[in-house]
C-alpha positions in Angstrom: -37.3 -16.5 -36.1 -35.3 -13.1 -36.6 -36.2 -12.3 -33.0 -35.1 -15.7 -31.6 -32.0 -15.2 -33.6 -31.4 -11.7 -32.2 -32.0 -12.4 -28.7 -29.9 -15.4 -28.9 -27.1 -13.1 -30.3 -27.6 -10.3 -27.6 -27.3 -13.4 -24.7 -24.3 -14.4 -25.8 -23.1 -11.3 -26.7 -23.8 -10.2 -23.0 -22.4 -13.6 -21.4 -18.7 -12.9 -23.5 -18.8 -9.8 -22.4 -19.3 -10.4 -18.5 -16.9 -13.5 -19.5 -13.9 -10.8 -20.4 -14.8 -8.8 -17.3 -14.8 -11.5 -15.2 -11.5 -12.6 -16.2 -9.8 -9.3 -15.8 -11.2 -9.1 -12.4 -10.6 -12.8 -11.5 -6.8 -12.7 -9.7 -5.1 -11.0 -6.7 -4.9 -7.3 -6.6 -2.2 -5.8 -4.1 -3.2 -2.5 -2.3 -2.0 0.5 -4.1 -1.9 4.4 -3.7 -4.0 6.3 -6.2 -2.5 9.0 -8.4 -4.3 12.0 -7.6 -4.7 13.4 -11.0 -6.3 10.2 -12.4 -9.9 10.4 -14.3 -11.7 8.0 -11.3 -15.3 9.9 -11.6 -17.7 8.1 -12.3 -21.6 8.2 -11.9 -22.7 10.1 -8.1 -19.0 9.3 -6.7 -17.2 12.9 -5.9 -14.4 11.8 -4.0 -13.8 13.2 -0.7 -10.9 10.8 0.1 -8.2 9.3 -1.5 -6.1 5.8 -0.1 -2.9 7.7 -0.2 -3.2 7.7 3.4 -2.9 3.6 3.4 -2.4 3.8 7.6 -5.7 4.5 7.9 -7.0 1.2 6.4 -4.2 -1.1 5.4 -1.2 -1.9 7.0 2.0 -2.0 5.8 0.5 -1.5 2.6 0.4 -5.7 2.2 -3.5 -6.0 2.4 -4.8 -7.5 -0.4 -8.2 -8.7 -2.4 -8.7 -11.6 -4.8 -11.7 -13.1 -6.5 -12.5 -16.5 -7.5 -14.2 -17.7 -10.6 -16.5 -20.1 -8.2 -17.5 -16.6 -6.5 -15.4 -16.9 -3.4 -13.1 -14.5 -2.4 -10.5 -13.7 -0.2 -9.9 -10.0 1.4 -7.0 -9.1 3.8 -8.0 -6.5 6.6 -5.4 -4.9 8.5 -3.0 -8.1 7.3 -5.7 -10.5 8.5 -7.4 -12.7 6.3 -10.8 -13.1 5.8 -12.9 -15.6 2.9 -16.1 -14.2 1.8 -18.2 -15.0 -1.4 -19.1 -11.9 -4.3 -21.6 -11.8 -7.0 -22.1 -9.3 -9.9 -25.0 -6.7 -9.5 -24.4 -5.6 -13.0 -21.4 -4.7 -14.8 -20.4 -2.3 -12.9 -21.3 -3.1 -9.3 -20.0 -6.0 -6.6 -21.7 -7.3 -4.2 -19.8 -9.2 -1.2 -20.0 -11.0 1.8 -17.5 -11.1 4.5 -18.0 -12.6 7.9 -21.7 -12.1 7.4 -21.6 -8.4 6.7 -22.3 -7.3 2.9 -20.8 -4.4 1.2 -21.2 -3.2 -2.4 -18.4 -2.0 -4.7 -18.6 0.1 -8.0 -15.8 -0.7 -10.5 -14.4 2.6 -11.5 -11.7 1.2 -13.9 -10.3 -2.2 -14.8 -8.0 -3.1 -16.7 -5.3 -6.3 -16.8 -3.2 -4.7 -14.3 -5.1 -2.5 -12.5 -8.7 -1.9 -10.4 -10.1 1.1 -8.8 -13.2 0.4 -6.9 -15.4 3.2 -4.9 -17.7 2.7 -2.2 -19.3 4.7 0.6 -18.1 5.1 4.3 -20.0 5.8 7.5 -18.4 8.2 10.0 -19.8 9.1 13.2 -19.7 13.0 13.3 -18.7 13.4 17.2 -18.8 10.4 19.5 -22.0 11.9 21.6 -23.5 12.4 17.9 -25.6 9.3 16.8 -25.6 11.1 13.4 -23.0 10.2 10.5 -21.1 11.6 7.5 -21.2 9.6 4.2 -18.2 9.9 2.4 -16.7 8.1 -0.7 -13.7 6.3 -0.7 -11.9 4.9 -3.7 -9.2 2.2 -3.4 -6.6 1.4 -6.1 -5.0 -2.4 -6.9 -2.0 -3.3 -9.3 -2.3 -7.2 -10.5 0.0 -9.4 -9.0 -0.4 -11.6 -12.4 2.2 -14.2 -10.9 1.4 -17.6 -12.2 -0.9 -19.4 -9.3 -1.9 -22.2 -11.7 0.0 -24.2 -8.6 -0.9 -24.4 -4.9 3.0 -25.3 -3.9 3.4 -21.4 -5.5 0.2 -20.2 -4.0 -0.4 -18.6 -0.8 -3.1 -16.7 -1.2 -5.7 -19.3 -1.6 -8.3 -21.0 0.2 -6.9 -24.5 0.4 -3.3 -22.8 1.5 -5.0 -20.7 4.1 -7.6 -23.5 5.9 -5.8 -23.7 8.6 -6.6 -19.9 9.6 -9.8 -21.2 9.7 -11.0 -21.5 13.9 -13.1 -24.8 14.5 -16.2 -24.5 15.8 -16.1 -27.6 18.0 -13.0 -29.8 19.1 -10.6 -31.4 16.5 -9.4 -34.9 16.8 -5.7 -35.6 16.8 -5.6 -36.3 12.8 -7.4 -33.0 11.8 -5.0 -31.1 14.2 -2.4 -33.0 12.3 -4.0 -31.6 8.7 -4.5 -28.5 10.3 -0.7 -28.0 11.1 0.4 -30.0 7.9 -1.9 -27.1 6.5 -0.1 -24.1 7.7 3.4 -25.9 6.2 1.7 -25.9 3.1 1.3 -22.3 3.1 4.4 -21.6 4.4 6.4 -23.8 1.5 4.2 -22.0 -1.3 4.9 -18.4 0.6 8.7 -19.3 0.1 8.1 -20.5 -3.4 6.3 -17.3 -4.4 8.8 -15.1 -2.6 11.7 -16.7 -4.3 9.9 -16.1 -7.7 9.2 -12.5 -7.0 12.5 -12.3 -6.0 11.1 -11.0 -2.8 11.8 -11.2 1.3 10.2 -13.6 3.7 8.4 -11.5 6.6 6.1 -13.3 8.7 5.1 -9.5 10.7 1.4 -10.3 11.3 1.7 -13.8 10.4 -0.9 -16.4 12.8 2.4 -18.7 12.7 4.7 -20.2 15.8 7.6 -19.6 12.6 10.3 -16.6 12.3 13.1 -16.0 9.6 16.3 -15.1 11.2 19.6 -15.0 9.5 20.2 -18.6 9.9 16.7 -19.9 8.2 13.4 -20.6 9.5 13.0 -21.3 13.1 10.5 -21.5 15.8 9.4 -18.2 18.3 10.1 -18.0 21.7 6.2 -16.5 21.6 5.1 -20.2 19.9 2.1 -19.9 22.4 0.7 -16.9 21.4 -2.9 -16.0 21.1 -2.3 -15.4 17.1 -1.5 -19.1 16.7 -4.2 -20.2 19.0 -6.6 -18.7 17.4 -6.3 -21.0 14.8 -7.3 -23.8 17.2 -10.5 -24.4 18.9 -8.7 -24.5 22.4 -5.2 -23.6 24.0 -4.9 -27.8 24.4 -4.7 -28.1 20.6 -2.7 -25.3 19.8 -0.1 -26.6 22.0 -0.8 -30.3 20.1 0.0 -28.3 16.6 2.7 -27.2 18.0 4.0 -30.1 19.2 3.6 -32.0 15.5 5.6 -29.7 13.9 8.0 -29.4 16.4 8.6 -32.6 16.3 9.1 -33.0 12.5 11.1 -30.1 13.0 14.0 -31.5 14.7 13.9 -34.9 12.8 15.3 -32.9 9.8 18.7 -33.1 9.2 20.4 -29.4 8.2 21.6 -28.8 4.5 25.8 -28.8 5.2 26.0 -27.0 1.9 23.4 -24.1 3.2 23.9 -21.1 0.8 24.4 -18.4 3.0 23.5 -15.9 0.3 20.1 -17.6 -0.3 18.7 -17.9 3.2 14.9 -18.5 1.5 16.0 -21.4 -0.7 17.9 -23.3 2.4 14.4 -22.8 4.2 12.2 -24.0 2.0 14.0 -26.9 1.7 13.7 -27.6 5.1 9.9 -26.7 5.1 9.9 -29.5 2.1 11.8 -31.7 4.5 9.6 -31.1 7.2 6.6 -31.5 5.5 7.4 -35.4 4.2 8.2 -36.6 8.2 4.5 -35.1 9.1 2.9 -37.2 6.6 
């Protein structure tokens, strides 16, 4: 009975713990630079490279990686977003999936606010060479521990981001129609979230017909581009997504009272207003 006791008490004890971890770990964390003289050694990792050098792998330094507690994920690649799935090895070491290639992560610090991870790289010594170096790289996040308990103030998820998403066979006319309502969505929570940072709207990178000038939110003259398209299954229904927006676009009528000093906030309301004649 002692033993059942005991091992019940070592289960749970090992569930809280993985519990606490998990929740530290379960947010967005922003690309950041390491600080060279940080203790980040841990186990075989001797560090031959540090992300200082963010142009090699990030760009802009805006790439980003968040977990879910479901065990979906989200990663941003050279600002393009990607959804994967990630599972614990053990407490140290992440397993994930993106795009049907796996890679394994070892946490070399965590705490509320920040996350270094290491992991090993593959470079080909000369292009004739068909041998490789293995090097390890560690990358450093700070939290963005911005309240996301909203989707209208969250961006960065899944349900925001569907329409990124390429179809593998043709849409109908109604699912183009979500799939546009869809990328409004995102675009309404990005403004939301940039308003409560107290940050800029940039939409550099951004799969989105969308542009912030100094008068507000407006459509591209390079609304056909292959970024948005590639949201679509063909160049017909790209056109069609553009088109339903377009349309909603012009039926709103413009805010007389625009704050000039508050270009974000006059968008968003417009998005808002946009959004209600697409439904």
């Amino acid at each position: 009975m002692k033993k059942l006791i005991l091992g019940l008490t070592i289960s749970l004890f090992t569930i809280s713990c993985k519990s606490e971890s998990d929740d530290k770990l379960c947010k967005k964390w922003d690309i950041g630079k390491i600080n060279p003289s940080a203790d980040i050694t841990k186990g075989r990792f001797a560090f031959d490279f540090y992300s200082n050098d963010l142009s090699r792998f990030h760009k802009d330094n805006n790439d980003y990686i968040r977990f879910f507690e479901d065990g979906t994920m989200v990663i941003t690649i050279y600002s393009k977003f990607n959804i994967g799935v990630w599972k614990r090895v053990n407490n140290d070491d992440i397993n994930c999936t993106v795009k049907n290639q796996q890679f394994n992560f070892t946490i070399i610090r965590l705490t509320d606010d920040s996350l270094i991870f290491a992991y090993d790289m593959l470079q080909k010594k000369s292009k004739s060479a068909p041998f490789f170096n293995i090097f390890s790289i560690a990358e450093n996040f700070h939290a963005d521990n911005q309240d996301f308990s909203e989707d209208k103030f969250d961006p960065f998820s899944i349900k925001n981001n569907a329409w990124r998403t390429t179809p593998s066979i043709k849409e109908t006319e109604e699912q183009i129609k979500k799939r546009s309502i869809s990328h409004v969505d995102y675009l309404i929570a990005y403004h939301n979230y940039a308003i409560n940072k107290g940050g800029l709207i940039s939409f550099d990178g951004l799969n989105s017909p969308f542009a912030m000038t100094g008068e507000g939110i407006s459509f591209t003259n390079d609304y056909d581009s292959a970024s948005w398209k590639s949201c679509f299954f063909d160049n017909k229904d790209a056109d069609l997504g553009f088109y339903l927006m377009d349309e909603a676009y012009r039926k709103v009528k413009p805010n007389e009272n625009k704050d000039e000093t508050n270009i974000v906030k006059y968008s968003l309301d417009y998005l808002v207003k946009m959004r209600k004649e697409m439904e």
